[in-house]
N, C-alpha and C positions, 0 to 999 in steps of 0.2 A: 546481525540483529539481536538486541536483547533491550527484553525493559526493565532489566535488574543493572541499572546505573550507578551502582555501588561497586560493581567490580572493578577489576584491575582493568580492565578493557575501557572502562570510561576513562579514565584521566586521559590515554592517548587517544581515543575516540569520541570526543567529546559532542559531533553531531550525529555519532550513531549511526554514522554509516558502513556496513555491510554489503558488501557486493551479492545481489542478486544470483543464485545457484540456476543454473539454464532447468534444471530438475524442477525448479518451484514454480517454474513459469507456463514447463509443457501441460499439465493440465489444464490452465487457462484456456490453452486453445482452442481447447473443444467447446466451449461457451463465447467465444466470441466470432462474427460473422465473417471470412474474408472479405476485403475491404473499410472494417470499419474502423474509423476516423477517432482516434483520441488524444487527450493529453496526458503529459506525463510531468510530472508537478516534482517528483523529487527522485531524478533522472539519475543521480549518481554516476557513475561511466555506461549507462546505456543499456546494461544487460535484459533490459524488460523488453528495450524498443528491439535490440536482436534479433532475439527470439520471434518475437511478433510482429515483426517484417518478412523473416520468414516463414510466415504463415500468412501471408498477404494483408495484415495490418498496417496502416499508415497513423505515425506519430505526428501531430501538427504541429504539436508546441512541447520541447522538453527545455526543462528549466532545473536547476537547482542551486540550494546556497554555496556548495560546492563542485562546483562540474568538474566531470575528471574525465569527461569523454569527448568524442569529435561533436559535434551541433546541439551541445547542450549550452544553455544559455544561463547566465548567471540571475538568479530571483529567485525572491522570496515568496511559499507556496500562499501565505497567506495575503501576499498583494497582489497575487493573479486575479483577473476577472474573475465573480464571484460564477455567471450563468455560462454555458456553452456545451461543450463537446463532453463525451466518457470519460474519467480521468480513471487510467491504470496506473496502479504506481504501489513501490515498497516502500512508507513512510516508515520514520523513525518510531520504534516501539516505547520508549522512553515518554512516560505520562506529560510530563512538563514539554517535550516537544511536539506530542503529538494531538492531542489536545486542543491545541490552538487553528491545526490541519482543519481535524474537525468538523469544529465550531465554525472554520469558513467554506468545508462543501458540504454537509452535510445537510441536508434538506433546500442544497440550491443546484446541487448536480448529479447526476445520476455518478458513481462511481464503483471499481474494483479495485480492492484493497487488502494487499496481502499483510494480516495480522495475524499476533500471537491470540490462539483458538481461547485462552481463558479471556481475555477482553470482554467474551459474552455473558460474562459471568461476576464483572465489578460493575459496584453501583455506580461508581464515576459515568461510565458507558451509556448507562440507561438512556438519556436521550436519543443515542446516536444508534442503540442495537436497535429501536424501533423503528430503522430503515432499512434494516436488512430482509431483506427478501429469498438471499440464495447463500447456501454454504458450499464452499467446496473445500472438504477436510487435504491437510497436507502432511501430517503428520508432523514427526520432529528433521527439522531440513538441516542439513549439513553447510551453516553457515562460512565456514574456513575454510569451505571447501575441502578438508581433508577426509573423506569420507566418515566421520564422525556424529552422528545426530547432535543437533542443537539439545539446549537444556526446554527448550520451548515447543509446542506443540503450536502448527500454523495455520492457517486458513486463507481462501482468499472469500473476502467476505463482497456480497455485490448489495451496496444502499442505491435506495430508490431516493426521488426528490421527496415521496409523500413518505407521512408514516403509515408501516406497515403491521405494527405489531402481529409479528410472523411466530417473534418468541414470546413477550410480554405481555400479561392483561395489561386493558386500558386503567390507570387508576388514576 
C-alpha cells in the first residue's frame, strides 16, 4: 500500500495493490462479531477474507478489478450496489483511486477500512472523516512483507451511514 504514486513502485503497480499482512488484519477481529456477513469490494488474493474466516466471518460478495485469488469475482468497487452488507476491505491508498471508492459507500454503507492514519488529517477527506466513528490505530504495517515497516502509519477506520462528526466541528 502507498499513496505516494510517484514512486518507483507505481509504474509497475499501477492499481496499488499490496497484499494484505495477516498482522493488519488480527486486530480487526476483535471488533467484529462472529458470524458477521460482509463484503469485500477490493478483494485482491483474499487475504482479508483469510483471516476473517477464520474467525467465524462470512464474505458474501468479493470482487476486485484484479482478482488474484480463488472466488473472487472480477468488478468494479464503484459499480457494486451502492446499499447492503458491512464492507471490509483494503482499498487502494492512492488519492485518484481511492476517492472515487468513497464517494460511492461513504454515507450509503456502514464500512471498515484499513487506511493510511494521516487521511484524517487532509482537507480532501473532510466529507468522508465525518463518518468515522471508531479508530483502530495499526501503526506502520510491513507491506512486503519482509518485516520492514511501511513508510505509512495505518489505521482501520470504521464509517457509519450518518455523519458523525467524532473528529470535526460542524461548520
Amino acid at each position: 500500500m502507498s499513496k505516494r504514486t510517484k514512486t518507483a513502485s507505481a509504474a509497475t503497480n499501477p492499481k496499488n495493490f499490496w497484499p494484505t499482512p495477516r498482522e493488519a488484519v488480527m486486530p480487526l477481529t476483535r471488533h467484529l462479531v462472529p458470524g458477521t456477513v460482509y463484503d469485500e469490494p477490493c478483494a485482491g488474493d483474499g487475504a482479508i477474507m483469510r483471516v476473517l474466516a477464520e474467525h467465524g466471518m462470512l464474505c458474501a460478495a468479493a470482487h476486485d478489478v484484479i482478482p488474484t485469488g480463488p472466488g473472487i469475482l472480477l468488478g468494479d468497487a464503484t459499480k457494486l450496489p451502492v446499499g447492503g452488507r458491512l464492507i471490509v476491505t483494503n482499498p487502494p491508498y492512492a488519492q485518484p483511486l481511492l476517492q472515487p471508492l468513497l464517494d460511492h459507500w461513504i454515507g450509503n454503507r456502514e464500512a471498515w477500512l484499513l487506511l493510511p492514519s494521516d487521511m484524517l488529517m487532509n482537507v480532501w477527506s473532510n466529507p468522508y472523516v465525518r463518518h468515522i466513528d471508531r479508530i483502530l490505530p495499526l501503526g506502520r504495517v510491513s507491506w512486503m512483507q519482509n518485516g520492514q515497516a511501511g513508510m505509512e502509519n495505518s489505521a482501520w477506520l470504521h464509517f457509519t451511514k450518518e455523519s458523525v462528526d467524532l473528529i470535526l466541528p460542524r461548520s
